[in-house]
N, C-alpha and C positions, 0 to 999 in steps of 0.2 A: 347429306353426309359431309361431313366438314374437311377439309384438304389433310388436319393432320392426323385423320384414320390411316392415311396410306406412307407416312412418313416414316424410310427404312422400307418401303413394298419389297424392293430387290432385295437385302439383307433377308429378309422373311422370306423370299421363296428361294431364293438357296439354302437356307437350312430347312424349309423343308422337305429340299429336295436329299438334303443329308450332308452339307458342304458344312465340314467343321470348322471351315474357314470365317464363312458366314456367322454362327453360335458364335464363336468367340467374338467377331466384332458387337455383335447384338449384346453380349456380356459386358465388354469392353464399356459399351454405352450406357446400360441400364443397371450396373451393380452397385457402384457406388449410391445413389438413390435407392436403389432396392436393399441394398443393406442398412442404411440409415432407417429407413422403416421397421426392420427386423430390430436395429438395436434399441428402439424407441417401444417397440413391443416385447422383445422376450427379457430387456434391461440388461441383460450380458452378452458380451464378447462371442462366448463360444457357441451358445446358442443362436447368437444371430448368424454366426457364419454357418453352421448346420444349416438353418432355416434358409438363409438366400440359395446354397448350393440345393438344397430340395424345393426352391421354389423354378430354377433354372431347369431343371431336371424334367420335374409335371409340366411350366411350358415345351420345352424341348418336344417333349412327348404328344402336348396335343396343341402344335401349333400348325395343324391341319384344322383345326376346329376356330381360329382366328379368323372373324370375318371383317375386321376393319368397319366394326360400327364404331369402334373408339379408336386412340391411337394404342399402339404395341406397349407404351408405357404406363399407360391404362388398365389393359386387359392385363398386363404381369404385377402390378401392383395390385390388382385384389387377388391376385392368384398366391403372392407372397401373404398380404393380411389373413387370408382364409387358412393358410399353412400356419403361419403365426397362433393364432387361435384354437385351430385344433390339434396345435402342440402346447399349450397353456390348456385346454381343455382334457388332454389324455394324463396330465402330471395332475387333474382330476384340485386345481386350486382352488380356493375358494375366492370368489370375482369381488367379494363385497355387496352384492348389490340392493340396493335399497328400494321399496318400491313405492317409498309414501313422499312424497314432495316435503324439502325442509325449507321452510323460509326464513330468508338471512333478513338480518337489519336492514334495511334500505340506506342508514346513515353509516357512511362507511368513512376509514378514511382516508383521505388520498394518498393516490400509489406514488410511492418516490422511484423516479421515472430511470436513477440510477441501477437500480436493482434489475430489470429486463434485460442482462444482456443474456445472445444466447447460453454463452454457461452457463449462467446461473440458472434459468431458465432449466436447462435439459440437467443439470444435478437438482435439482428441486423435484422432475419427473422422476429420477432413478429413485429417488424416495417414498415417492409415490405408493399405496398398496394395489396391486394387479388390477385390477376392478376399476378403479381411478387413473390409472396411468392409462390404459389401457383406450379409454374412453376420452382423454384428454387427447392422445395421440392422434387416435381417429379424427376428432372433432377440429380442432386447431390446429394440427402438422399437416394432418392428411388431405384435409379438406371433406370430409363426410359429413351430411346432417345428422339431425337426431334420429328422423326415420330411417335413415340406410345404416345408422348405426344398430338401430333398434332389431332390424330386420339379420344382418350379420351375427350379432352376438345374441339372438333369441331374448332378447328381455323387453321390456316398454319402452318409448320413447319417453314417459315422465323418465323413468331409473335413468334414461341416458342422460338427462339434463340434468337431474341430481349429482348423478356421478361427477361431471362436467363440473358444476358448479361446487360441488364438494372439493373435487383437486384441484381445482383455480383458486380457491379459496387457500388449500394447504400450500401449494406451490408458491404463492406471496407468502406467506407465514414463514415457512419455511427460509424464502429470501431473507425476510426479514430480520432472521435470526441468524443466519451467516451473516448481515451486517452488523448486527448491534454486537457480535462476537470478534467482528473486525476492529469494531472501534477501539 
């Protein structure tokens, strides 16, 4: 088990012992990253602050059930993604998903290396359709593969690479077209 399963032990066992003192630091710590997740998933403001406040909440609730096989920031980020999700899943959207493999040109052409910055970048996402953003986020903000994406959102790991490669594709396009609108 690695040192920083236990990182914050004391903050975690006064809240749950019930020390709202404790929650609030644990908050203090982990919102700002847990809310950038939410607005990377739900794409707006008010839902993602709904979404972090109910993701704070389900930990709150079962942070008796936290056994420090990851660290706290671990265990409440997929507790946020899984809230994300099947709050995208109850407004019943439609994800996109595609389940046949599309193959791109292999001759592509090179990315102008100006165009990456983060903004651009995360306005290119809010572009993005559900199904795509969604899967972009996971995959390259979050850090998930294609299997733990696949296994999360119930679809295949091909659809998840698709997906992936379908919005990395749009997301430069996209850029592209804020630049050539700039010029």
């Amino acid at each position: 088990m690695s040192q920083t399963a236990f990182i914050h032990q004391d903050l975690i066992a006064d809240s749950i012992k019930g020390s709202n003192k404790a929650r609030y630091q644990l908050y203090q710590l982990y919102s700002k990253a847990m809310f950038n997740v939410c607005y990377r998933m739900m794409n707006n403001r008010e839902d993602a602050e709904d979404m972090l406040q109910e993701a704070f909440v389900q930990a709150f609730q079962k942070l008796e059930t936290f056994r420090h096989e990851s660290s706290f920031g671990t265990w409440l980020k997929t507790i946020t993604i899984h809230n994300c999700i099947n709050a995208l899943n109850k407004r019943k959207l439609d994800l996109r998903y595609v389940d046949e493999m599309h193959r791109f040109d292999s001759a592509e052409e090179e990315p102008d290396e100006a165009l990456y910055t983060t903004e651009n970048i995360l306005d290119a996402m809010s572009q993005l359709p559900e199904g795509g953003r969604i899967v972009f986020s996971l995959y390259l903000l979050e850090g998930y593969d294609h299997g733990e994406i696949s296994q999360i959102l119930n679809i295949t790991e091909s659809t998840s690479k698709t997906q992936y490669m379908r919005a990395k594709r749009r997301v430069y396009e996209i850029m592209k077209q804020t630049k050539s609108r700039a010029i």
